[in-house]
C-alpha positions as CSV (number, residue, x, y, z in Angstrom):
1,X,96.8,65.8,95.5
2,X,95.2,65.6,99.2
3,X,97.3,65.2,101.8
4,X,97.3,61.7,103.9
5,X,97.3,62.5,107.6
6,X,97.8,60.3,111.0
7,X,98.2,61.3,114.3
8,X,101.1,62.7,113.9
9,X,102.1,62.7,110.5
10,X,101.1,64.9,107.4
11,X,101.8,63.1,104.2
12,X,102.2,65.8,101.1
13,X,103.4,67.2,98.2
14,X,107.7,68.4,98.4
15,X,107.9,72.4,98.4
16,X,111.0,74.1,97.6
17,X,111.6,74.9,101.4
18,X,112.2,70.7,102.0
19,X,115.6,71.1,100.2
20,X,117.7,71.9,103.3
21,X,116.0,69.2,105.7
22,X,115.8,66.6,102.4
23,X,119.9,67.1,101.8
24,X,120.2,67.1,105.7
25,X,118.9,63.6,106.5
26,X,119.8,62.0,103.0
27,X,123.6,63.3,104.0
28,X,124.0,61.3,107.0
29,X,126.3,58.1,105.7
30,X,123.6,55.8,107.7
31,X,120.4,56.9,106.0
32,X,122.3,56.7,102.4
33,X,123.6,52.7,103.0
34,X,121.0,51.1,101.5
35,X,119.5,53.6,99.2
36,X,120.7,54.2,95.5
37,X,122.1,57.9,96.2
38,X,125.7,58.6,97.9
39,X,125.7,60.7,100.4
40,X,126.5,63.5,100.9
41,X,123.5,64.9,99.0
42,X,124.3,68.5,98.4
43,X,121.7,71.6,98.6
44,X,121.4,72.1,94.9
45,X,120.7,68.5,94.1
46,X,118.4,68.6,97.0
47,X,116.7,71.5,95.2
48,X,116.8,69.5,92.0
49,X,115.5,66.7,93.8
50,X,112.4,68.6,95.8
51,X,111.8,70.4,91.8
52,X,111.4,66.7,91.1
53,X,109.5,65.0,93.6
54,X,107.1,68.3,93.4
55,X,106.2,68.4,89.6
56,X,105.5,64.0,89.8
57,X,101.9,62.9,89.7
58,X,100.7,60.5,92.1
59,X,98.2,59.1,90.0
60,X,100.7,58.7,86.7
61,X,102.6,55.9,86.4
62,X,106.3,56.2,87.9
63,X,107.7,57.7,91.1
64,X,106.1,59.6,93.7
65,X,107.8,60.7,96.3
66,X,105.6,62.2,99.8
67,X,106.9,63.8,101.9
68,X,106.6,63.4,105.6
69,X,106.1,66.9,107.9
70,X,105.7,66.1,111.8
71,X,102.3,67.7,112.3
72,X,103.1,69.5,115.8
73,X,106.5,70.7,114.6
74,X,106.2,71.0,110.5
75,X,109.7,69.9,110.3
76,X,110.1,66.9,107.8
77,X,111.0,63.8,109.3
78,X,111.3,61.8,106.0
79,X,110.1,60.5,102.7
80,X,107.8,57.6,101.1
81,X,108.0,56.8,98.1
82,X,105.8,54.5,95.6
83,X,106.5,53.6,91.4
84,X,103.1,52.9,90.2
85,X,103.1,50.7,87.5
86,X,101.6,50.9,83.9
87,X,98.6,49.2,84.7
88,X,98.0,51.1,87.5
89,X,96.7,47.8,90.0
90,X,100.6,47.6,91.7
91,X,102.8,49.7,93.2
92,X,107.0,49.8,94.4
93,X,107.7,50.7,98.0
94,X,110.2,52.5,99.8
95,X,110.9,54.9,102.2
96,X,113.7,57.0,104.0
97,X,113.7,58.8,107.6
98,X,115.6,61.2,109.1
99,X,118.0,59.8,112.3
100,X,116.1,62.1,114.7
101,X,112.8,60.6,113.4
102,X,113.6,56.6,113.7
103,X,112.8,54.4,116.2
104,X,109.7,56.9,117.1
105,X,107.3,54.6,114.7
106,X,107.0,57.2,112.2
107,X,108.1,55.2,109.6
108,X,105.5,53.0,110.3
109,X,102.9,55.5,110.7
110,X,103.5,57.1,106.9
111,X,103.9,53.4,105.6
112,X,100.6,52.7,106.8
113,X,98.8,55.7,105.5
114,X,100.2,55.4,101.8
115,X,99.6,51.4,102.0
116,X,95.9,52.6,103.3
117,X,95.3,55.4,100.0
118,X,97.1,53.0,97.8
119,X,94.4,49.6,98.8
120,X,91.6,51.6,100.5
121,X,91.1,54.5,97.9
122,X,93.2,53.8,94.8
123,X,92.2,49.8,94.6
124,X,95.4,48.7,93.8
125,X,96.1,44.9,94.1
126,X,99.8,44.7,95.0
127,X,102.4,46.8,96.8
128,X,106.0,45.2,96.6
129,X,109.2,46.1,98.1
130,X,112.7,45.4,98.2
131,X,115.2,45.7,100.8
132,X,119.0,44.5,101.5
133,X,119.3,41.5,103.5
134,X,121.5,43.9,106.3
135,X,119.3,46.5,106.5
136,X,116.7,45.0,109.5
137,X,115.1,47.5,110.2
138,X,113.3,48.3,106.7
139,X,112.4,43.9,106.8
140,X,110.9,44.2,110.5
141,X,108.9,47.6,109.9
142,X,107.6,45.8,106.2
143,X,107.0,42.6,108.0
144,X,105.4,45.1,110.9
145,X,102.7,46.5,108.4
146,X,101.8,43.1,106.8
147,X,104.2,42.7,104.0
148,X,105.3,38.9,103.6
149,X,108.6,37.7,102.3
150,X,108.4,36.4,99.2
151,X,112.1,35.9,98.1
152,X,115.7,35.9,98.2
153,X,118.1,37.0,95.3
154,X,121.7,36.4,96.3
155,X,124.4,38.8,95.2
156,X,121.5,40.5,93.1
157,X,122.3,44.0,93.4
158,X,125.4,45.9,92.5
159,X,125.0,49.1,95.1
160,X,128.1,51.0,96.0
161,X,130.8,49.0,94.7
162,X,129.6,45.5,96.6
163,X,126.7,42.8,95.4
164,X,124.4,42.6,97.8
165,X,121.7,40.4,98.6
166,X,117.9,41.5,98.1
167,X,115.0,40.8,100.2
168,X,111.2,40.6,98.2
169,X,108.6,41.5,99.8
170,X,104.6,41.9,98.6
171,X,101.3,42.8,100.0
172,X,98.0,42.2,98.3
173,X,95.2,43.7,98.9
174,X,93.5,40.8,100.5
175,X,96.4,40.7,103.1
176,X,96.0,44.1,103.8
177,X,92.2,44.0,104.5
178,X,92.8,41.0,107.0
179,X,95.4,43.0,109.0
């Protein structure tokens, strides 16, 4: 796999040396609220997790997760992930930062460069995501990069001992080339 880089992002493959950082930000009770994993997320499921995320294929239908390394530091700041589908035209979305990392457009930054491989290089013809209806931040930076809404699904999802409502999102390819 080639790396995706931006200005200030390198987008790559886990190594096992991601464990501590990966446990780190997916620990924090803020980062986990909208995600499907409890925190806290402890250093041998990290390892488990990084074993994972390493031995996927981003090609291969499923899960891929990147992970994202601050070029001038080489600390990771956070994770993108995308499910390819079967058919290999459309993709699943999501993504999780580290507190220290937010609000500094990162997020944004590694969205774009997967959304960029995925259209530009890949020729997919849909990327969708989902997101919780409190969890702004994740709907502005989707809307941000050019995802539309598409839907609502009340009380949807059963996450952490609540339903919760789900926001759809999708980007085609023709959006994408427009933005």
């Amino acid at each position: 796999m080639t790396p995706l880089t931006t200005p200030r992002l390198l987008l790559r493959r886990f190594r096992p040396e991601d464990a501590p950082a990966l446990a780190a930000y997916r620990s924090v009770p803020g980062v986990a609220r909208y995600q499907g994993w409890t925190a806290p997320v402890g250093e041998e499921e990290a390892r488990r997790l990084v074993r994972q995320f390493a031995e996927a294929d981003p090609e291969a239908p499923g899960w891929f997760q990147y992970a994202a390394e601050e070029r001038e530091s080489e600390a990771l700041v956070g994770d993108v992930g995308v499910r390819l589908d079967a058919n290999l035209r459309q993709a699943d979305l999501g993504f999780t930062l580290a507190p220290a990392a937010q609000g500094r457009g990162y997020a944004t930054e590694a969205v774009r460069a997967v959304l960029g491989d995925l259209f530009d290089r890949r020729g997919l013809h849909r990327v969708s995501a989902v997101c919780d209806v409190r969890n702004t931040a994740s709907a502005r930076l989707l809307e941000r990069v050019g995802f539309r809404r598409e839907g609502l699904r009340p009380a949807y999802t059963w996450l952490k001992g609540e339903w919760t409502d789900d926001l759809l999102y999708g980007l085609l390819a023709d959006w994408w080339r427009e933005e």
